[in-house]
Structure formats: C-alpha cells, structure tokens
PDB file of N, CA, C and O in Angstrom:
ATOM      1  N   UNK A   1     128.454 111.668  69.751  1.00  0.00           N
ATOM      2  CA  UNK A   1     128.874 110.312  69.994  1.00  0.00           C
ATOM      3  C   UNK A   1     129.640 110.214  71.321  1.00  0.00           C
ATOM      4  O   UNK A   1     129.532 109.291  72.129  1.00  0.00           O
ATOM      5  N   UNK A   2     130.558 111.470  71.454  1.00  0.00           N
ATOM      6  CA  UNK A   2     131.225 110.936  72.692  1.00  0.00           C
ATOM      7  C   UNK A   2     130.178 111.779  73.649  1.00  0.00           C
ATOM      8  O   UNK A   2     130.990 111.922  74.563  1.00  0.00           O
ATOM      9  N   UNK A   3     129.381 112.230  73.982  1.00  0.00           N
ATOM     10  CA  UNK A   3     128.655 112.608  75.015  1.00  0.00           C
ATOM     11  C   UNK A   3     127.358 111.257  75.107  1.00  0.00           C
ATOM     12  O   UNK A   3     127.073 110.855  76.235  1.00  0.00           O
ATOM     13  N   UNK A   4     126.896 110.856  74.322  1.00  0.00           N
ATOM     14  CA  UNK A   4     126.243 109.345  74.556  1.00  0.00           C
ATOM     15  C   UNK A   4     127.139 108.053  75.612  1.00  0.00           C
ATOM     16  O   UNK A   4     126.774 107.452  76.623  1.00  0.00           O
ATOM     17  N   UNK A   5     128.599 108.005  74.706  1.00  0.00           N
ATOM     18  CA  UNK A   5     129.548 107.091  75.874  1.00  0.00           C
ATOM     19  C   UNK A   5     129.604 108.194  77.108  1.00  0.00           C
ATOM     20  O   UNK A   5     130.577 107.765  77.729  1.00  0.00           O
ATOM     21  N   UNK A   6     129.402 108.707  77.430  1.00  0.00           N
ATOM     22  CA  UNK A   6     130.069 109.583  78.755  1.00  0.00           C
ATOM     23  C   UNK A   6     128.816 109.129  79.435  1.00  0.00           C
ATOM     24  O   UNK A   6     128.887 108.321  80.361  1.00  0.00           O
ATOM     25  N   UNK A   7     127.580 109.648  78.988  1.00  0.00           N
ATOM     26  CA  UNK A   7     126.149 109.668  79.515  1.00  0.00           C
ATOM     27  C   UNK A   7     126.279 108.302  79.800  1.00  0.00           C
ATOM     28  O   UNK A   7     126.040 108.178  81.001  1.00  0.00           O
ATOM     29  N   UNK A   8     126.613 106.895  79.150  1.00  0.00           N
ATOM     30  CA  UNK A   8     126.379 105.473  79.548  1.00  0.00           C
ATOM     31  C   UNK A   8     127.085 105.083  80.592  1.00  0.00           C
ATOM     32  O   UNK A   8     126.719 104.663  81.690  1.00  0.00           O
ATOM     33  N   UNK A   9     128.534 105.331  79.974  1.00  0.00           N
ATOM     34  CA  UNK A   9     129.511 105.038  81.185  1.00  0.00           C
ATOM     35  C   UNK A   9     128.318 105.515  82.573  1.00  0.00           C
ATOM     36  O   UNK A   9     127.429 104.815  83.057  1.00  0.00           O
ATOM     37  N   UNK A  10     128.701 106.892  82.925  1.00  0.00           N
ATOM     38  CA  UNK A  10     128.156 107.594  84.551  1.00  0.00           C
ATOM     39  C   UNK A  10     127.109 106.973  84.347  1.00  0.00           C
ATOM     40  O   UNK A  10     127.050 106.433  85.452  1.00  0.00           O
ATOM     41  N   UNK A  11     125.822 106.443  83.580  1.00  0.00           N
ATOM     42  CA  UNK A  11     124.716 105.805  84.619  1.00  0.00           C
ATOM     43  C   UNK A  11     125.227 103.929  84.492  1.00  0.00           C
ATOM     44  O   UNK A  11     124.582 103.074  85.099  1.00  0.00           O
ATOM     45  N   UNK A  12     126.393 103.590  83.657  1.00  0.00           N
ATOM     46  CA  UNK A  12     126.546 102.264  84.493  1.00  0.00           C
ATOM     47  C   UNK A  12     127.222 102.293  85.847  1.00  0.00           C
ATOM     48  O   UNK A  12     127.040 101.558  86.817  1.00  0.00           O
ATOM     49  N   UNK A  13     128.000 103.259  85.692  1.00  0.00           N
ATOM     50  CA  UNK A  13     128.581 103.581  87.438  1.00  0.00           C
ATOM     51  C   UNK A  13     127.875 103.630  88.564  1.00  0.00           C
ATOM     52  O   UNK A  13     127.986 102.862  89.520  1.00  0.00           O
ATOM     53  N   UNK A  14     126.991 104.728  88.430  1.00  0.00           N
ATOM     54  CA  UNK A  14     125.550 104.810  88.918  1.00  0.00           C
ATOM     55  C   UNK A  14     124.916 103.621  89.717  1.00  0.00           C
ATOM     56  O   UNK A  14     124.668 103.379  90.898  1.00  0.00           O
ATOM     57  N   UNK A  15     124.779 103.022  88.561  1.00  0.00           N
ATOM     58  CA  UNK A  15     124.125 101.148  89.089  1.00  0.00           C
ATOM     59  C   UNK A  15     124.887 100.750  89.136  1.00  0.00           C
ATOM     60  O   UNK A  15     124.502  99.715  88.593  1.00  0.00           O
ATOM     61  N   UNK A  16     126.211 100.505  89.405  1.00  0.00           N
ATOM     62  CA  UNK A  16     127.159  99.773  89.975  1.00  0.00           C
ATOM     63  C   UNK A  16     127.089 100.136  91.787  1.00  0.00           C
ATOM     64  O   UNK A  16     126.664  99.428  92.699  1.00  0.00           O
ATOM     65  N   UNK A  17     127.640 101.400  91.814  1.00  0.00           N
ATOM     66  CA  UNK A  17     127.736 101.925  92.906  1.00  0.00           C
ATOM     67  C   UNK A  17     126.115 101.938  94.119  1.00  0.00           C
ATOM     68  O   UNK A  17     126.093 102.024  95.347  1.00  0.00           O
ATOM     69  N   UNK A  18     124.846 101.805  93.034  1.00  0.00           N
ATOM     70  CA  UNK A  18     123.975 101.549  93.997  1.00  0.00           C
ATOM     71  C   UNK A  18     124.064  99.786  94.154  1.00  0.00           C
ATOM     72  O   UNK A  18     123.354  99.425  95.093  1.00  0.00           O
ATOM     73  N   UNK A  19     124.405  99.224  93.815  1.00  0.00           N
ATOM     74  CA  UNK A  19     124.206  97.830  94.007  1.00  0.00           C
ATOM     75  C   UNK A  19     124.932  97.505  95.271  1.00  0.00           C
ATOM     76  O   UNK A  19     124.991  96.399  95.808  1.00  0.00           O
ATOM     77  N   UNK A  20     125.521  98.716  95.707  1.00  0.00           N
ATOM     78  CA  UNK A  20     126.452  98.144  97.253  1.00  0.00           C
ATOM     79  C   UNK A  20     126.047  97.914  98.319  1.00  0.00           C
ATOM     80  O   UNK A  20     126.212  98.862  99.087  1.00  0.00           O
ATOM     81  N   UNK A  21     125.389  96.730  98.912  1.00  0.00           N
ATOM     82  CA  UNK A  21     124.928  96.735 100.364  1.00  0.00           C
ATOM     83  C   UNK A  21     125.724  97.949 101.391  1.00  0.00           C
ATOM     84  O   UNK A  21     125.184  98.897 101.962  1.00  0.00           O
ATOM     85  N   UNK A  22     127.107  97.574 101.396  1.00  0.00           N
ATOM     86  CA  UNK A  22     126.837  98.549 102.303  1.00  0.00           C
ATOM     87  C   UNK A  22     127.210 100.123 102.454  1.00  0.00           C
ATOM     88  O   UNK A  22     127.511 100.860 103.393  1.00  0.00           O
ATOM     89  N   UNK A  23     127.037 100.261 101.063  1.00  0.00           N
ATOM     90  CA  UNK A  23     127.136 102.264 101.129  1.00  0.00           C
ATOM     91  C   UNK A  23     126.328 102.963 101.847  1.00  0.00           C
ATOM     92  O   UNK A  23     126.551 104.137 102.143  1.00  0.00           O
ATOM     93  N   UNK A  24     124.941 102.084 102.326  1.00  0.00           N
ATOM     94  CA  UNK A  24     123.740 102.672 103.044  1.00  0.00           C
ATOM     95  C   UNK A  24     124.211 102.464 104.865  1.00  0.00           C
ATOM     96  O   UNK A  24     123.957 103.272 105.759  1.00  0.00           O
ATOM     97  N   UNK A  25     124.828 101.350 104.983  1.00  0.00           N
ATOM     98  CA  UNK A  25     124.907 101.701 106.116  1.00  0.00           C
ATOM     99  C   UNK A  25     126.614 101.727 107.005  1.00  0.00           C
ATOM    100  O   UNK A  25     127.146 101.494 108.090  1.00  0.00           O
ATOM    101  N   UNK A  26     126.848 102.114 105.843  1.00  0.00           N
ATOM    102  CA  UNK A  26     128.476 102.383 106.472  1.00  0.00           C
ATOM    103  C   UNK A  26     128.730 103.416 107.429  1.00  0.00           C
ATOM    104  O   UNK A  26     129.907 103.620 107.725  1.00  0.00           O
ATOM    105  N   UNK A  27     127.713 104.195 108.036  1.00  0.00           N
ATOM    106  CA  UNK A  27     127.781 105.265 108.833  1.00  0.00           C
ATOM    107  C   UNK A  27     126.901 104.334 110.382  1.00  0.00           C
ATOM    108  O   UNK A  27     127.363 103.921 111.446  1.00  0.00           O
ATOM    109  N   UNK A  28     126.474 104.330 110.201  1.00  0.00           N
ATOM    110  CA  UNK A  28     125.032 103.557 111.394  1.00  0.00           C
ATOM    111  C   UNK A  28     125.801 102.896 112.558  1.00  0.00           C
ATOM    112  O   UNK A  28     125.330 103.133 113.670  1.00  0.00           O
ATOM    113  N   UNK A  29     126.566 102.349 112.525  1.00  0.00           N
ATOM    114  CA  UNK A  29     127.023 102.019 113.736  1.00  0.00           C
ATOM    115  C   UNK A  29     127.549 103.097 114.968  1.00  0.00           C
ATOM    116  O   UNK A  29     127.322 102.939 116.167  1.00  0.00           O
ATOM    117  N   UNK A  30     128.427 104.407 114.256  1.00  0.00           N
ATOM    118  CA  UNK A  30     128.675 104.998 115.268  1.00  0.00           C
ATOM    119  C   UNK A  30     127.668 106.150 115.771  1.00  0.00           C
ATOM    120  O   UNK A  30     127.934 107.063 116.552  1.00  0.00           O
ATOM    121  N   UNK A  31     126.825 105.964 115.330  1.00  0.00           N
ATOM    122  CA  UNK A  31     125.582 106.632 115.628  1.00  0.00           C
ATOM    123  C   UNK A  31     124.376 105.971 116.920  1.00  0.00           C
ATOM    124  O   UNK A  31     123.337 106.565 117.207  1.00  0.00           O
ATOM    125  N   UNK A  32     124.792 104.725 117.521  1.00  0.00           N
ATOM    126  CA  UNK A  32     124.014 103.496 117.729  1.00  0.00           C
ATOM    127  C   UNK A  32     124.726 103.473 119.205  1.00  0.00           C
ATOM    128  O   UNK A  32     124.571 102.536 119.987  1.00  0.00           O
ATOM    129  N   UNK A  33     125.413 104.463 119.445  1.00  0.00           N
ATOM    130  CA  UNK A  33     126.601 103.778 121.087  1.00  0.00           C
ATOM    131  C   UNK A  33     126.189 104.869 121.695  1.00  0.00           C
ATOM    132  O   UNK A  33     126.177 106.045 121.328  1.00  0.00           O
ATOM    133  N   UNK A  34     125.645 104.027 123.269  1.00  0.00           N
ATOM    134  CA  UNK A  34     124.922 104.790 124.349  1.00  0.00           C
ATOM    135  C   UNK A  34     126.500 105.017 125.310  1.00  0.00           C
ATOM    136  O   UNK A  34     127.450 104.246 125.451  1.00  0.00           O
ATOM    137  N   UNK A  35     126.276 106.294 125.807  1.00  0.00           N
ATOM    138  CA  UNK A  35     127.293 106.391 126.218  1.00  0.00           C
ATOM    139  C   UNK A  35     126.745 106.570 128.092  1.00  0.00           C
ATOM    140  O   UNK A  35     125.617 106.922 128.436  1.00  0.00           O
ATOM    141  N   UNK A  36     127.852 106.232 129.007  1.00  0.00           N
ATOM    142  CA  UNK A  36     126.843 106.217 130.130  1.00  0.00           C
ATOM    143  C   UNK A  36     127.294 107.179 131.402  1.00  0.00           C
ATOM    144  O   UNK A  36     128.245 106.840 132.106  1.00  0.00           O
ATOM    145  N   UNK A  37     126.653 108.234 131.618  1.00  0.00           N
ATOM    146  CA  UNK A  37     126.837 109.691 132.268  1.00  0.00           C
ATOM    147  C   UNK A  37     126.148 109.212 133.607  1.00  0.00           C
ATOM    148  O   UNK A  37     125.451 108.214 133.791  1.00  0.00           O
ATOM    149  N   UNK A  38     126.718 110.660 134.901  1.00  0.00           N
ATOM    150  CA  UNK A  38     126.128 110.159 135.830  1.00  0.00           C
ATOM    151  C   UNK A  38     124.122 110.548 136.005  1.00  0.00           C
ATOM    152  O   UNK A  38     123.505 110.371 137.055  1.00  0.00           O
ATOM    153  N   UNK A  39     123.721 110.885 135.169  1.00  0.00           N
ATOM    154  CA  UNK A  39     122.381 111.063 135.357  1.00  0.00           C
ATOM    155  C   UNK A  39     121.347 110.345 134.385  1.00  0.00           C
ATOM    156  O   UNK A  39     120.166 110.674 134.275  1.00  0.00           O
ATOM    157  N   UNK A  40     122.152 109.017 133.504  1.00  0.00           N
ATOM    158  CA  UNK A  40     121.431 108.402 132.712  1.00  0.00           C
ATOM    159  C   UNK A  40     122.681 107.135 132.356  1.00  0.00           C
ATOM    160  O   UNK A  40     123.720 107.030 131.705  1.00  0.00           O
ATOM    161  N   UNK A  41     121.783 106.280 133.269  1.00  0.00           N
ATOM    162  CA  UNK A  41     122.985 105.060 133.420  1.00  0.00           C
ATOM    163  C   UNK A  41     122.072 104.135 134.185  1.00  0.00           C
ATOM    164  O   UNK A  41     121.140 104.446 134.927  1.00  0.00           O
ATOM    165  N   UNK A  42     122.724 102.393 133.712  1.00  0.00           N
ATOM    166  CA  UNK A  42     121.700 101.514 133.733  1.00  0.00           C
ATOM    167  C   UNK A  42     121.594 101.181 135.424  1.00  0.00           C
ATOM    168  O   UNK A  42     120.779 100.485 136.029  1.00  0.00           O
ATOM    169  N   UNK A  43     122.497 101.793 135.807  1.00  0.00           N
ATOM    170  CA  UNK A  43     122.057 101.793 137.421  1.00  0.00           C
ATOM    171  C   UNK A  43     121.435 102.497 138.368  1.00  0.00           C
ATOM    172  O   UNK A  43     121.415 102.282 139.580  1.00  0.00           O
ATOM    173  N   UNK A  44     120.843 103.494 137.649  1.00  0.00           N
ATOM    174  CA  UNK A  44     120.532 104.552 138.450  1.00  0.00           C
ATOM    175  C   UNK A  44     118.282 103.647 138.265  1.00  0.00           C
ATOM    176  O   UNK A  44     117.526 103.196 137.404  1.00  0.00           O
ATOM    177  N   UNK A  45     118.343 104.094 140.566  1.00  0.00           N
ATOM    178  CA  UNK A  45     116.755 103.385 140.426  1.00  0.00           C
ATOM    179  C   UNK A  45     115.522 103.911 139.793  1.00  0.00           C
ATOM    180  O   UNK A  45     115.559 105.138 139.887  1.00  0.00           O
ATOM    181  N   UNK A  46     114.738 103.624 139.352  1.00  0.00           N
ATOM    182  CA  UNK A  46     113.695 104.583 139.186  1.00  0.00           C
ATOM    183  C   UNK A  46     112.051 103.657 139.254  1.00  0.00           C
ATOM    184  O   UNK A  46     111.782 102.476 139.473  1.00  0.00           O
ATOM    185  N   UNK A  47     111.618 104.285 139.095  1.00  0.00           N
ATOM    186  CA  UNK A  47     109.954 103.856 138.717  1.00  0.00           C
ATOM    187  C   UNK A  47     108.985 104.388 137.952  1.00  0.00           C
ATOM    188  O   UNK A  47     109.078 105.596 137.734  1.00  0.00           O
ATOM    189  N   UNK A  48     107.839 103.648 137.364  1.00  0.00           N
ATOM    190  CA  UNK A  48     106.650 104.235 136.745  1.00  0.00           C
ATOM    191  C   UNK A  48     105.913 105.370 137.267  1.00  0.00           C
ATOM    192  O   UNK A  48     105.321 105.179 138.329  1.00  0.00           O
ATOM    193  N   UNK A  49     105.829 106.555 136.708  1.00  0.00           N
ATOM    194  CA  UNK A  49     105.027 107.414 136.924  1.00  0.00           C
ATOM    195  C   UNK A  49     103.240 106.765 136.911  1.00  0.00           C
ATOM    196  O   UNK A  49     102.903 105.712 136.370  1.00  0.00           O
ATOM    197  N   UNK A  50     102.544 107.481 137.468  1.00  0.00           N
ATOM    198  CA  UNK A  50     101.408 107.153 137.560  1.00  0.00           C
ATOM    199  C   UNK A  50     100.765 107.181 135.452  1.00  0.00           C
ATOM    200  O   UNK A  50     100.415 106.148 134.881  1.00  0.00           O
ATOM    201  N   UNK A  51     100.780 108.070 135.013  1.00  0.00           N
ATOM    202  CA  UNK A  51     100.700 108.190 133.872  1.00  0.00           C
ATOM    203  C   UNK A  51     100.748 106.909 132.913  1.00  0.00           C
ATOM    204  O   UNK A  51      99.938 106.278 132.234  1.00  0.00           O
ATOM    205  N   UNK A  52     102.433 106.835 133.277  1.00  0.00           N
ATOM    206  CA  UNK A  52     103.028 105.550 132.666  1.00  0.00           C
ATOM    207  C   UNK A  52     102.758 104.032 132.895  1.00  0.00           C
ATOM    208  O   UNK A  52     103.154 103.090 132.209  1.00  0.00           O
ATOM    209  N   UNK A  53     101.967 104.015 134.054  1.00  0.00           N
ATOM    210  CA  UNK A  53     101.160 102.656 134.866  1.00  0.00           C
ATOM    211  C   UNK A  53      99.910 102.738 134.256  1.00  0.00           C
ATOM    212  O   UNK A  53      99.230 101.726 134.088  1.00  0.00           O
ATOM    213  N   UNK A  54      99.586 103.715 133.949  1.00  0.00           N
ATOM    214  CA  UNK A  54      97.715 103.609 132.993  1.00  0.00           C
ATOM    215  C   UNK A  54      98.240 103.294 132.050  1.00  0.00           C
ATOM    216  O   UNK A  54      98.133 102.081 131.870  1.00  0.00           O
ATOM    217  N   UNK A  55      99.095 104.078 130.893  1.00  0.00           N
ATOM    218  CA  UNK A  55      99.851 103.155 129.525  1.00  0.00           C
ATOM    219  C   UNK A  55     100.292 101.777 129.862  1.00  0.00           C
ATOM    220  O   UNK A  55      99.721 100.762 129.464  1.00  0.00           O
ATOM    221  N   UNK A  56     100.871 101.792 130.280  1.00  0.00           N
ATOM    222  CA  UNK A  56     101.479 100.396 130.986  1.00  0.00           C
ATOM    223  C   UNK A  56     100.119  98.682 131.098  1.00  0.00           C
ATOM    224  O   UNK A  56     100.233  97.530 130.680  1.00  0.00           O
ATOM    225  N   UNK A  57      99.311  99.207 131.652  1.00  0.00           N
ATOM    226  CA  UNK A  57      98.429  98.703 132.172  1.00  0.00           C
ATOM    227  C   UNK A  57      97.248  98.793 130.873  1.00  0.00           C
ATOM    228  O   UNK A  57      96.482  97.858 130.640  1.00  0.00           O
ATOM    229  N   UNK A  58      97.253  99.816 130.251  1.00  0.00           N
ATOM    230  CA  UNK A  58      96.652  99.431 128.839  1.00  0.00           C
ATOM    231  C   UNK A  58      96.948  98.593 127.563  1.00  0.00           C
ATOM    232  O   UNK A  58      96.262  98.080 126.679  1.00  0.00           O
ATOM    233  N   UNK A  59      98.777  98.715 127.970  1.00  0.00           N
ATOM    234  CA  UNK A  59      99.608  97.746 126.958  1.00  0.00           C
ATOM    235  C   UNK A  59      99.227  96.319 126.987  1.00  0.00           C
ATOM    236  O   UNK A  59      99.014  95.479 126.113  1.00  0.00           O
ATOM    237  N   UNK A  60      99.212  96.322 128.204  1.00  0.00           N
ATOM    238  CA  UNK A  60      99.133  94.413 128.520  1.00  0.00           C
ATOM    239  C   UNK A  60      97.792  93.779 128.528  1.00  0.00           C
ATOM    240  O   UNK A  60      97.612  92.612 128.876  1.00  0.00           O
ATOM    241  N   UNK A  61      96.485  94.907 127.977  1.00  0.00           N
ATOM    242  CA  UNK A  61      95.125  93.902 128.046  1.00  0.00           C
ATOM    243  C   UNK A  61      94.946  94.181 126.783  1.00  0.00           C
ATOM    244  O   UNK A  61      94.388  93.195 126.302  1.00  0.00           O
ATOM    245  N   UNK A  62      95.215  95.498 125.444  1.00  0.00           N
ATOM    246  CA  UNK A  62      95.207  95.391 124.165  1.00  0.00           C
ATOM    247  C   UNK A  62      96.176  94.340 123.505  1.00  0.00           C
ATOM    248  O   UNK A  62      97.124  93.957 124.189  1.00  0.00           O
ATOM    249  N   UNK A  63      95.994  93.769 122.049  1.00  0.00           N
ATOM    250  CA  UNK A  63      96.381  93.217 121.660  1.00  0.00           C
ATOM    251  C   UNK A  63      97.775  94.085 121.033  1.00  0.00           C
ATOM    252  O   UNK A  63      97.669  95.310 120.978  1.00  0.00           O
ATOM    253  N   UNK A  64      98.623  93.663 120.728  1.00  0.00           N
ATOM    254  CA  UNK A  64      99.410  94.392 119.759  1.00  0.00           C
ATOM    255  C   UNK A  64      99.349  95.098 118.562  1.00  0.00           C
ATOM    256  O   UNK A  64     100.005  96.120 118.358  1.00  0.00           O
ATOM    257  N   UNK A  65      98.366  94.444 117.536  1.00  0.00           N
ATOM    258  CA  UNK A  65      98.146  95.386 116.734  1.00  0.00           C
ATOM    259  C   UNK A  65      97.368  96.777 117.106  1.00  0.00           C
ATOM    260  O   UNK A  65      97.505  97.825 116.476  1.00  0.00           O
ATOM    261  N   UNK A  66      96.634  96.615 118.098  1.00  0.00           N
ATOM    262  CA  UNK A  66      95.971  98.091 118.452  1.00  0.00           C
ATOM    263  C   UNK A  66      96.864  98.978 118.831  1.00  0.00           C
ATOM    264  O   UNK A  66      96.945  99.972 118.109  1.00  0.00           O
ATOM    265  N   UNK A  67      97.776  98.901 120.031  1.00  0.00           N
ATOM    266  CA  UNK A  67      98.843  99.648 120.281  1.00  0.00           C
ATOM    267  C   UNK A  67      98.871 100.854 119.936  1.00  0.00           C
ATOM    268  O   UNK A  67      98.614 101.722 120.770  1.00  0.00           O
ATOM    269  N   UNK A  68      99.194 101.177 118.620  1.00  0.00           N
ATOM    270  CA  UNK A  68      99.310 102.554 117.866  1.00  0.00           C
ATOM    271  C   UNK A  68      97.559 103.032 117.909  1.00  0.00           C
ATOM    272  O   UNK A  68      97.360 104.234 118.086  1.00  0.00           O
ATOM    273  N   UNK A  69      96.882 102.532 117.823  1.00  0.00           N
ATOM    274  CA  UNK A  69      95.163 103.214 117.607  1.00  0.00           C
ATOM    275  C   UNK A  69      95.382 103.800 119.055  1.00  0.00           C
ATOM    276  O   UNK A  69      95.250 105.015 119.201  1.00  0.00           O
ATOM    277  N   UNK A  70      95.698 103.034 120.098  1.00  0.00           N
ATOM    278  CA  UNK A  70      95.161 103.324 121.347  1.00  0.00           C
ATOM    279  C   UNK A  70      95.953 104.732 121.698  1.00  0.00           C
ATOM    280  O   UNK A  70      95.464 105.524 122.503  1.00  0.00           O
ATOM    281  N   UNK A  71      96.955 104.933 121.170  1.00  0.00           N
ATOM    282  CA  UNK A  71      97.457 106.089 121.761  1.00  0.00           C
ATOM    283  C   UNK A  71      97.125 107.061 121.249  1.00  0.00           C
ATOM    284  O   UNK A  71      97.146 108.149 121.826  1.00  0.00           O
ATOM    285  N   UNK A  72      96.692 106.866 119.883  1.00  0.00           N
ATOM    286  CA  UNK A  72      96.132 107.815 118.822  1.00  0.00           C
ATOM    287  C   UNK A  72      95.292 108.241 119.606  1.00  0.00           C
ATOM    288  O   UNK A  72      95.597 109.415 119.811  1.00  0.00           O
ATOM    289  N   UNK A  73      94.046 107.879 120.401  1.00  0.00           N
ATOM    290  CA  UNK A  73      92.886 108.469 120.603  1.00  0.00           C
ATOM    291  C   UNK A  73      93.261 109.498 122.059  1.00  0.00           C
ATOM    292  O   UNK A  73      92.388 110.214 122.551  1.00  0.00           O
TER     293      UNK A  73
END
C-alpha cells in the first residue's frame, strides 16, 4: 500500500514537472551570444568564393522547396 502511494505521488510529480514550459529552455539563451574577436567580426570585408557564387546563383533560380534536393545531388 505504501509503495503504490510513493509510485503515484513520483509519477504525479513527474507530470507536474514536465508540464513546465520553461524547464526545456532555461539553458538556451547563454548558449546563443556571438562573441566578437579580431578574426570574426561583423566588420571585417570579405567576399564569395567562386564555389559559393555557383551555390549562390543556384539558390536564386530553384524554388525553395528544392534547396535541400539540390545540394543532395
């Protein structure tokens, strides 16, 4: 009898404690902050590699849903 209440209690806890929006993302924010060094920073110039101008240039005449097929192949 008392191992049945013990067993109920811990799985109503259980579903209490999952019902919490935010137990899932109580970590995520400090994981999310760009920090800005001198060799990767929003000022530093750059350009498209040739590579990246054929992707580039394939992006903008497929539709969006293809996207993922096209790179697949």
């Amino acid at each position: 009898m008392l191992a049945r209440l013990v067993a109920t209690r811990f799985l109503e806890i259980r579903q209490a404690l999952r019902l919490t929006p935010q137990a899932s993302r109580s970590f995520s924010t400090s994981l999310n902050h760009h920090i800005d060094t001198a060799d990767n920073n929003p000022d530093l110039p750059w350009e498209f590699s040739a590579a990246n101008k054929e992707k580039k240039y394939y992006l903008t005449i497929h539709p969006t849903t293809s996207n993922q097929q096209l790179f697949l192949c």
